[in-house]
C-alpha positions in Angstrom: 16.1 55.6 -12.1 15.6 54.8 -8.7 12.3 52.9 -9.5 14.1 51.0 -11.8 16.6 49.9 -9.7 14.0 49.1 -6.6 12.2 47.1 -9.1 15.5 45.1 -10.7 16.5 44.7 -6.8 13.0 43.3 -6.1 14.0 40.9 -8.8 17.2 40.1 -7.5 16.0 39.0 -4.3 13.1 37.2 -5.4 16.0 35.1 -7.5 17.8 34.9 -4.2 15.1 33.3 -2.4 14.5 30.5 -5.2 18.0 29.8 -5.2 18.1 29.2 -1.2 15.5 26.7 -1.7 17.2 24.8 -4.3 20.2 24.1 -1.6 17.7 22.4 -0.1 15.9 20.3 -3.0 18.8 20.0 -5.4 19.5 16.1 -4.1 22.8 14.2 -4.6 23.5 10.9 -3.3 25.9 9.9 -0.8 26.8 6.6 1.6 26.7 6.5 5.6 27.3 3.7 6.9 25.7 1.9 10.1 27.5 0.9 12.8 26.6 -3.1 14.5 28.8 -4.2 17.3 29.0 -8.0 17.7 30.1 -10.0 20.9 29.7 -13.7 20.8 30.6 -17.5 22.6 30.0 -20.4 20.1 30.3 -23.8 21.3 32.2 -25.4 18.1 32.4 -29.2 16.6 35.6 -29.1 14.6 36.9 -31.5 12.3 40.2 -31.8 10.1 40.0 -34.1 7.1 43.5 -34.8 5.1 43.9 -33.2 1.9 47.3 -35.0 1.7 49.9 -35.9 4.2 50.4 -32.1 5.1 47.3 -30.0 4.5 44.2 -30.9 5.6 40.7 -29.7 5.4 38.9 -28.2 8.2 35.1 -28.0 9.1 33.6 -26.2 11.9 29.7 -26.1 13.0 29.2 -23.7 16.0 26.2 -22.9 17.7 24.8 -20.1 20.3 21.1 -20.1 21.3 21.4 -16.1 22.3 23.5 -15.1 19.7 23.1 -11.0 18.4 21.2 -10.1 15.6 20.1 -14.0 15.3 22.5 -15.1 14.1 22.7 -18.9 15.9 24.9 -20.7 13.6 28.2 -21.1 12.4 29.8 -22.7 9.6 33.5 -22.3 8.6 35.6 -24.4 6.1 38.9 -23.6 6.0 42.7 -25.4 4.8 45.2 -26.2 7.5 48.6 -27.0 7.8 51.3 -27.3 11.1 54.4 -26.2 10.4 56.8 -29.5 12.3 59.6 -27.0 13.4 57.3 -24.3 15.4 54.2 -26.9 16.2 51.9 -24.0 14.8 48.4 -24.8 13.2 47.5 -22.0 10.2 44.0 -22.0 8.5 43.2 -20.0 5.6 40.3 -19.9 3.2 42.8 -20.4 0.3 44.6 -23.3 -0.1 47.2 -22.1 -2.5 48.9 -20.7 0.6 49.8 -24.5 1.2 51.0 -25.0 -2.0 47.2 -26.4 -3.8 46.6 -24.6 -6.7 43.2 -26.6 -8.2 41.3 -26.2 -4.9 38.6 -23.7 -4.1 38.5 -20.8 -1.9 36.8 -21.8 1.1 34.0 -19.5 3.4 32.3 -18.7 6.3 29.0 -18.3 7.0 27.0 -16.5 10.1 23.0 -17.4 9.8 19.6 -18.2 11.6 16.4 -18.9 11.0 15.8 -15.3 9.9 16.7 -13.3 6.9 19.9 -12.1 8.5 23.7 -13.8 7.1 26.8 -12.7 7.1 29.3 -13.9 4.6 33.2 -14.2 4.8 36.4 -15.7 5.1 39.0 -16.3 7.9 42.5 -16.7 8.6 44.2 -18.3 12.1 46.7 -19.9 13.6 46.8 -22.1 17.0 49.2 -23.8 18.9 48.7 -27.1 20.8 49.7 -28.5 24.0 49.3 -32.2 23.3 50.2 -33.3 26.7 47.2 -31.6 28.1 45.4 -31.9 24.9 44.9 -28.7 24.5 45.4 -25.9 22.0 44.9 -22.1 22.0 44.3 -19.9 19.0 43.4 -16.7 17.3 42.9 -15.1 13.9 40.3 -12.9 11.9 37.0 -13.6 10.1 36.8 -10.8 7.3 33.4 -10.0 6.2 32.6 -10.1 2.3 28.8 -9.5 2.8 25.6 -10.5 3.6 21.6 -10.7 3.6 19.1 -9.1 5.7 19.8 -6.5 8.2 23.4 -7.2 6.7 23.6 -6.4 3.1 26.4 -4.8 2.1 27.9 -5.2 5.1 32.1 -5.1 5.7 34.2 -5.3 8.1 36.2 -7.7 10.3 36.3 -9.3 13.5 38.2 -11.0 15.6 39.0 -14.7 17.0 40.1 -16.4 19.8 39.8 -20.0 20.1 40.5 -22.3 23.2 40.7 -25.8 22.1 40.0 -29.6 23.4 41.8 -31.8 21.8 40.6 -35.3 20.5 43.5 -38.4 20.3 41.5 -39.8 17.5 41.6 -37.8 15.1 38.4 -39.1 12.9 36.7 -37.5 15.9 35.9 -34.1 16.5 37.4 -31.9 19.1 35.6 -29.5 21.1 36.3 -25.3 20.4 35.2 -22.5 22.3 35.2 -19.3 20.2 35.0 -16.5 21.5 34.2 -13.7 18.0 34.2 -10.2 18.7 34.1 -6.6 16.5 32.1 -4.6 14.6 29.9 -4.8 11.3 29.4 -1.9 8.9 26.6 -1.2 7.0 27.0 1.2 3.7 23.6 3.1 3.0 23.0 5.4 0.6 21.1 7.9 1.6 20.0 11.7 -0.2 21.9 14.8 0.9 21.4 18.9 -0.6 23.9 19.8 -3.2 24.7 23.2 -1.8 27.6 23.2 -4.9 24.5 23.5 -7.6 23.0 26.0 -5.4 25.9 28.4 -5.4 26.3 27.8 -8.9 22.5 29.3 -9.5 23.1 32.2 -7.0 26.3 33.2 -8.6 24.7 33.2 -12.3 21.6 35.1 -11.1 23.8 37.8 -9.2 26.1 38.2 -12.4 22.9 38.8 -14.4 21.6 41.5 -11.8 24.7 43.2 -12.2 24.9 43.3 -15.9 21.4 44.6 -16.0 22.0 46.9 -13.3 24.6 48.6 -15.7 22.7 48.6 -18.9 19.7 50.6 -16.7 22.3 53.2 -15.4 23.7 53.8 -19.2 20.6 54.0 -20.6 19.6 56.5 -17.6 22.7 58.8 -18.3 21.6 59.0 -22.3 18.5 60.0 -21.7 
């Protein structure tokens, strides 16, 4: 009996062994995700074309020589409209915030002469000082995607805009933007499924005791 049981436990922990090494080759997928911090100055043409006698369209080229990840241009598009009681500019990518229904949502665009882009849209108010011709402003640019070094890539970052202001206004005025944040990157990458591991170990070690008990009856028959 006792050979019996030395063998079955031989057994047993041969089992056990195969089972620890399936925790480490039974693969499931899962997502980490890449952190990319962004700090930038572009030097901005901007340009606000009327839509109607309210909401006009805007159009911004930017430009920075250094800029991270090489990423050297920008391009926004965006709908605008000052409110006359506050004085207070707001842009958004949808114009069906101003009351236009039949227009298209408008976006953003980070690029270079690399692979890299980073797509999105932005939202932001100013507020002008037309006696200094000036204007000061901030908002967000949320990130829809990308290409690149940037696929998949989320997040959102932020704004701040100082202003020079052009009396005619078929002319461009002159932004500094200052964009700062973060960009995420979801990857998916292969971790061990320690939960179809367990499941193994726990089948194998209710076998070993069932036939642990059939060997003892059989021993007390005999």
């Amino acid at each position: 009996m006792k050979k019996s049981c030395l063998r079955s436990g031989g057994k047993f922990f041969l089992w056990c062994s195969l089972v620890s090494l399936s925790l480490g080759t039974a693969i499931d997928s899962s997502y980490a995700q890449t952190i990319y911090p962004f700090n930038a100055v572009y030097d901005v043409s901007l340009l606000a074309t009327p839509i109607t006698p309210e909401v006009f369209k805007v159009t911004a080229t930017g430009t920075l020589v250094d800029a991270p990840y090489g990423l050297t241009f920008l391009a926004r598009s965006s709908y605008s409209r000052v409110n006359p009681t506050t004085g207070i500019r707001t842009e958004g990518a949808d114009a069906a915030q101003f009351g236009l229904n039949e227009f298209p949502i408008l976006t953003d665009s980070f690029f270079g002469s690399g692979d890299n882009k980073l797509f999105g849209t932005s939202q932001l108010t100013a507020v002008a000082n037309l006696q200094k011709l000036t204007a000061s402003g901030e908002g967000t640019f949320t990130i829809t995607g990308g290409t690149g070094q940037f696929t998949n890539a989320i997040g959102t970052l932020q704004i701040l805009n100082t202003y020079t202001l052009n009396l005619d206004p078929t002319l461009p005025s002159s932004v500094r933007s200052s964009i700062s944040g973060s960009i995420q990157i979801s990857q998916k990458v292969s971790e061990p499924n320690t939960g179809i591991g367990i499941a193994f170990l726990l089948f194998g070690a209710s076998l070993f005791l069932k036939r642990q008990r059939k060997q003892i009856l059989l021993q007390v028959v005999k």
